[in-house]
N, C-alpha and C positions, 0 to 999 in steps of 0.2 A: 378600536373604540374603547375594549377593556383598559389597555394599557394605557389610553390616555386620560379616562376616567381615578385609575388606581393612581398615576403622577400627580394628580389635582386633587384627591385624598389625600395624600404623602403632604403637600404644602400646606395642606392647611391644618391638619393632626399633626400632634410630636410622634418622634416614632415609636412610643413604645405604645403612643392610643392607636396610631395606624395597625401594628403588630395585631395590639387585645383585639381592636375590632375586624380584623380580617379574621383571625381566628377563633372569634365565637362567631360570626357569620357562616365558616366554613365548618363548623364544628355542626351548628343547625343543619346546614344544607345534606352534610354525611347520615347525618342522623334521617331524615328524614329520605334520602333515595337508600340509604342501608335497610329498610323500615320494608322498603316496596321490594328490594330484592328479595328480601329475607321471606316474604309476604310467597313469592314464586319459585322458593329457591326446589323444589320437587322438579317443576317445568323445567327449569334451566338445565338441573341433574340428567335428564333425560335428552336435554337437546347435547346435552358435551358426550355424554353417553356415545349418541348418531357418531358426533364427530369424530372420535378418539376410536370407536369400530371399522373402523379405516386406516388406523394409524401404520400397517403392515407394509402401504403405498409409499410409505415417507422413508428419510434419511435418519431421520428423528423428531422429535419434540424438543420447541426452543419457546422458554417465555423470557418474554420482555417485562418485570416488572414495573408497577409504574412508576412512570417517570415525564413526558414531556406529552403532552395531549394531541395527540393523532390531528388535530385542526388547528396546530398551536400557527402563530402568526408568523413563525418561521419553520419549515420543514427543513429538519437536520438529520443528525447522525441517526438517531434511534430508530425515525421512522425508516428513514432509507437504509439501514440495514433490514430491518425485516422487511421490509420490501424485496431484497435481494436473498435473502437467507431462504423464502418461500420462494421463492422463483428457482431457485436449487433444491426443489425437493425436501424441504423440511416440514414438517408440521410449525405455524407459529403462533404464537399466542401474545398478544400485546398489550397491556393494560391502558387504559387511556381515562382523562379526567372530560372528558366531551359528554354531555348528557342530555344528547337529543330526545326525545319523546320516541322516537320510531327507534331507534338504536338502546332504547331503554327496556320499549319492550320486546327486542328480539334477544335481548344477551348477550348473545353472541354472535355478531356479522360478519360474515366472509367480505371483507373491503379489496380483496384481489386473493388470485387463487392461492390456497390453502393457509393465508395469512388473516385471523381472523381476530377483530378486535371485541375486548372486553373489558369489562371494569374490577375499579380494586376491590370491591362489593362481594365479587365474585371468585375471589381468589382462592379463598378456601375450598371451593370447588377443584379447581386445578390441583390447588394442592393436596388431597384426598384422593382424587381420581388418577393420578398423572405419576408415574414410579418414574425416577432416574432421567428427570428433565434435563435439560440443558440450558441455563439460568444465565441472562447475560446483565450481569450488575455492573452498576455505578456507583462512587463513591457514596453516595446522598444516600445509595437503597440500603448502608447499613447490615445489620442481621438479617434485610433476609430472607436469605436461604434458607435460614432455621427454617422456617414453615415447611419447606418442601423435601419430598422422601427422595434420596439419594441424590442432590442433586449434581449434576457437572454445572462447575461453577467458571464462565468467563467474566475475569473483573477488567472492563476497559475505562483505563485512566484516559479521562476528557480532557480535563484544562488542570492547572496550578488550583489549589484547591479552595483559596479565597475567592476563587469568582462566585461558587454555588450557593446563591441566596435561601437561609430557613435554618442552617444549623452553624453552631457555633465551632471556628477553628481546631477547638479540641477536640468537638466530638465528629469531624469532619477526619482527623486526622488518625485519632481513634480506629473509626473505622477503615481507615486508608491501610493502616498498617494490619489492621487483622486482614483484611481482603489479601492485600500482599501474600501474608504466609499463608495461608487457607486454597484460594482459588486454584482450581486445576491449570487456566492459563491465565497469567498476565499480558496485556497486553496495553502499549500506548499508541498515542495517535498521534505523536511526532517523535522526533529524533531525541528532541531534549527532555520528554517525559521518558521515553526509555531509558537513556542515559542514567537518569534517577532511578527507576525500575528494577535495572540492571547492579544496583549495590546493593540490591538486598535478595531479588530474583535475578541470577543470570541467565534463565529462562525465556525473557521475558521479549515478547517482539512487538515490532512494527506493523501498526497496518494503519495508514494515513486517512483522509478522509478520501471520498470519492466522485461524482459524477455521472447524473442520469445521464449519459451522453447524447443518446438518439433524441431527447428532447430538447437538448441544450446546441445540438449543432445540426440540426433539421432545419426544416423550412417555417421563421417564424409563425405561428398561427395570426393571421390578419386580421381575424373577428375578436379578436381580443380590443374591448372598449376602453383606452389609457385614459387618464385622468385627467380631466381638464387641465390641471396646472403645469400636470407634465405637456400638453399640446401645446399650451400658451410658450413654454419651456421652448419648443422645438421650433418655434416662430420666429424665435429671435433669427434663428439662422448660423448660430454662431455654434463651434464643436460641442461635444456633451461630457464633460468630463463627469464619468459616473461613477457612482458606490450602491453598490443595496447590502442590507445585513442590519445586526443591531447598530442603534443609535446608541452611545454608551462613555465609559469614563474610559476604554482604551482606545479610539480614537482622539488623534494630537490636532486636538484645534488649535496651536500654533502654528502650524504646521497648515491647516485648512484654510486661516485666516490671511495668512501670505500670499499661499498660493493664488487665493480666490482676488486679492488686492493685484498681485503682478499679472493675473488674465484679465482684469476686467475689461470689457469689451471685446476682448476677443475668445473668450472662451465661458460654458457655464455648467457649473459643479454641482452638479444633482446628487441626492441622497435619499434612497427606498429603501423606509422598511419601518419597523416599531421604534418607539424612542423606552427603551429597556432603565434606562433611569432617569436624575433630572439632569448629567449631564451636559447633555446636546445645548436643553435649554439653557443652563447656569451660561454655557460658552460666550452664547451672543450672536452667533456667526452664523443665526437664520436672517438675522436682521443688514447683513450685506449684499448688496443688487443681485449680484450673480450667482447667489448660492440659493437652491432651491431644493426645500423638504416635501419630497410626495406618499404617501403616508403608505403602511408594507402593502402589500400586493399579494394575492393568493397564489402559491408556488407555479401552478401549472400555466400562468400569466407572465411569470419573471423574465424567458427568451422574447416575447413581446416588446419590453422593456429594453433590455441588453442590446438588442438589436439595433436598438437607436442611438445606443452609447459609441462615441467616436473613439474613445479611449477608457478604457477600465482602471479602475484603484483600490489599492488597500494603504489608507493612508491613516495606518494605528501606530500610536506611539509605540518605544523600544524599551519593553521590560521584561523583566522575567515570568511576566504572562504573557506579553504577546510573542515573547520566541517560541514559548510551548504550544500555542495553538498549531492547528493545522486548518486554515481558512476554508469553510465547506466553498466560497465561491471562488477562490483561485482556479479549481479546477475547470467550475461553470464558463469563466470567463476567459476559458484557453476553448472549451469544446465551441463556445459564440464564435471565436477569432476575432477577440477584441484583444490589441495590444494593452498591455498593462504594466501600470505603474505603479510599487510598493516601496515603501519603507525597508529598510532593510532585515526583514524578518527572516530569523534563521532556519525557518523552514521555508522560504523562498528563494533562500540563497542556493539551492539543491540543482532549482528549474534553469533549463535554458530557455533562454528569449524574453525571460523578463526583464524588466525596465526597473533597478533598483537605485535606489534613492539616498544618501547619506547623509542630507541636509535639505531644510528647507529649500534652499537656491536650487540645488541639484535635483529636488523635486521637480519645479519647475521645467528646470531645462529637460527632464526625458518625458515629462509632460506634452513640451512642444516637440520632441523626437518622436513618441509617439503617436501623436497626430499626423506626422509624414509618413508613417508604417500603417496606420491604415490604409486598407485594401491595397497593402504589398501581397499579394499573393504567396511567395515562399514563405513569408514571415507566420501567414495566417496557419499554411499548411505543417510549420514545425512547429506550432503551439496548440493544433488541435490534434497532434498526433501524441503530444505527451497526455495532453487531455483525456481521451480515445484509451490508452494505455492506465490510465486513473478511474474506469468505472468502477461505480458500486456494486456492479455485476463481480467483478477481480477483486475487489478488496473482498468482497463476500467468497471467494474462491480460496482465497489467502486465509482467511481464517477458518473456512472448513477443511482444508489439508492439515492444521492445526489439528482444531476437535478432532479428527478426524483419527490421525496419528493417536494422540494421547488420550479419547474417549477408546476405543478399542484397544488398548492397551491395559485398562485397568479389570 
């Protein structure tokens, strides 16, 4: 609902009133929960106190500065590492922009064990109380680390650096190069940001994205209530050719607009999730029979979904953003045993058993191949075993042998 609120602002403001007015809106809103923090900050001192009198139990202390809001409308890398980074014995600390009433006034919530969320409000605390953190930054989070006493510093390079909306290329890149020389590890999240990485740190590793597996290739949950539109969807009777993730300007609606014209009738292309810009909309290609948008879904809802899909897709255009990603649902949609069909993305081109694509036409055709690979049994069993092999559990492993190596070392 936010994000479709914020697109219908954006249309009817130029962007630079969109901009002013978001940002004195947000500028109020800090002021006044900084105001109630600040109001309790004795209370909270004592509740980190409790927490951090424990700390003996842990592998270490790892904050998350903020960055992507613990309830954002799609759960990705940040959450799901500290998810996994606490489940290995860490202390974690994760800043979040969520400002429930009941989470406002606790501080600090334990949201699974020893991963406990809290806000930017409150950082200064951490950063006072907290000696020789383990700081895992993003381009966006800038300086910093300045605030915090000794910190070990992981800088993971996300995406090509024009996708991150709020700071301008220089000062995005600015920061990219101090992180480079500064951080104790570099690290990307595909092949081709390391590549990059790698000329300036040749230190610098791999650790791709991952895979809640046991949710994604369990038994879907059935009380999950789907969407109307999605049932209406399922009625027709005809395959599901699906996508969930952002709605956005690196998906190839040329490419979507074909597809969905040479299945009509016989196939239909669903799309779950937020619409992230006005893209989706500019395209047109809600407005074709067979192509159906059902608005995102709460994460632990998504294998409900998947489950229904005949054939999975990543059908993003081919740029020098989309070969750097590392798709958070490729892997989701190998633990389902949904056959899948991509574009030819160079970090897709790694996997075995996918269905890669080189043209529109050719989309098609492994389109219709992969509709005959549903419920092939070997097929399902060698794509959910690279899946299985890609938990967030292991990537989290992978980078604590890291820390782990060059935090004890120094």
């Amino acid at each position: 609902m936010f994000t479709f609120a914020k697109n219908a602002v954006k249309k009817i403001l130029p962007n630079k009133s969109y901009e002013l007015l978001r940002s004195k809106l947000l500028e109020i809103h800090d002021r006044y929960l900084g105001w109630k923090f600040h109001r309790r900050q004795e209370e909270f001192r004592v509740k980190l106190q409790n927490i951090l009198s424990k700390k003996e139990k842990y592998k270490g202390i790892i904050v998350f500065p903020f960055s992507i809001g613990w309830d954002a409308e799609l759960f990705q890398r940040p959450q799901q590492m500290a998810l996994a980074l606490a489940k290995n014995g860490y202390l974690v600390f994760y800043y979040s922009n969520t400002y429930k009433q009941k989470e406002i006034d606790e501080g600090f919530i334990e949201v699974s064990p020893n991963l406990f969320l809290t806000y930017k409000f409150l950082e200064y605390l951490v950063c006072e109380m907290v000696s020789d953190p383990i700081l895992i930054i993003y381009t966006y989070h800038g300086n910093t680390m300045d605030h915090y006493k000794d910190p070990f510093i992981v800088y993971e390079m996300l995406d090509e650096l024009d996708v991150f909306e709020g700071h301008t290329i220089e000062k995005l890149t600015q920061y990219h190069n101090a992180l480079v020389q500064e951080a104790d590890i570099v690290l990307g999240i595909s092949s081709q940001l390391v590549d990059k990485l790698r000329k300036t740190r040749p230190d610098a590793i791999l650790v791709t994205n991952g895979v809640e597996y046991d949710l994604f290739a369990g038994t879907p949950d059935h009380s999950v209530v789907l969407y109307p539109e999605f049932l209406k969807v399922l009625e027709r009777g005809n395959p599901i050719i699906g996508y969930y993730g952002a709605l956005a300007r690196w998906l190839d609606y040329d490419l979507i607009r074909y597809a969905a014209e040479q299945l009509d009738g016989r196939a239909e292309l669903v799309f779950i999730g937020p619409r992230y810009d006005l893209a989706f909309d500019e395209s047109g290609v809600e407005n074709i029979d067979n192509i159906h948008v059902i608005p995102a879904v709460d994460y632990p809802e998504l294998p409900a979904y998947l489950d229904k899909f005949t054939v999975a897709t990543i059908p993003f255009q081919l740029s020098e953003l989309t070969h750097s990603v590392s798709p958070l649902k490729l892997f989701e949609y190998m633990a389902g045993g949904k056959p899948i069909v991509t574009t030819a993305l160079q970090e897709c081109l790694k996997y075995e058993g996918l269905l890669i694509a080189y043209s529109n036409q050719e989309f098609v055709e492994k389109v219709k191949e992969a509709i005959n690979l549903s419920g092939n049994e070997d097929y399902i069993s060698k794509i959910r075993k690279i899946g299985y092999e890609n938990s967030w559990d292991s990537k989290a492993k992978e980078l604590i042998e890291e820390i782990e190596k060059r935090y004890n070392s120094q």
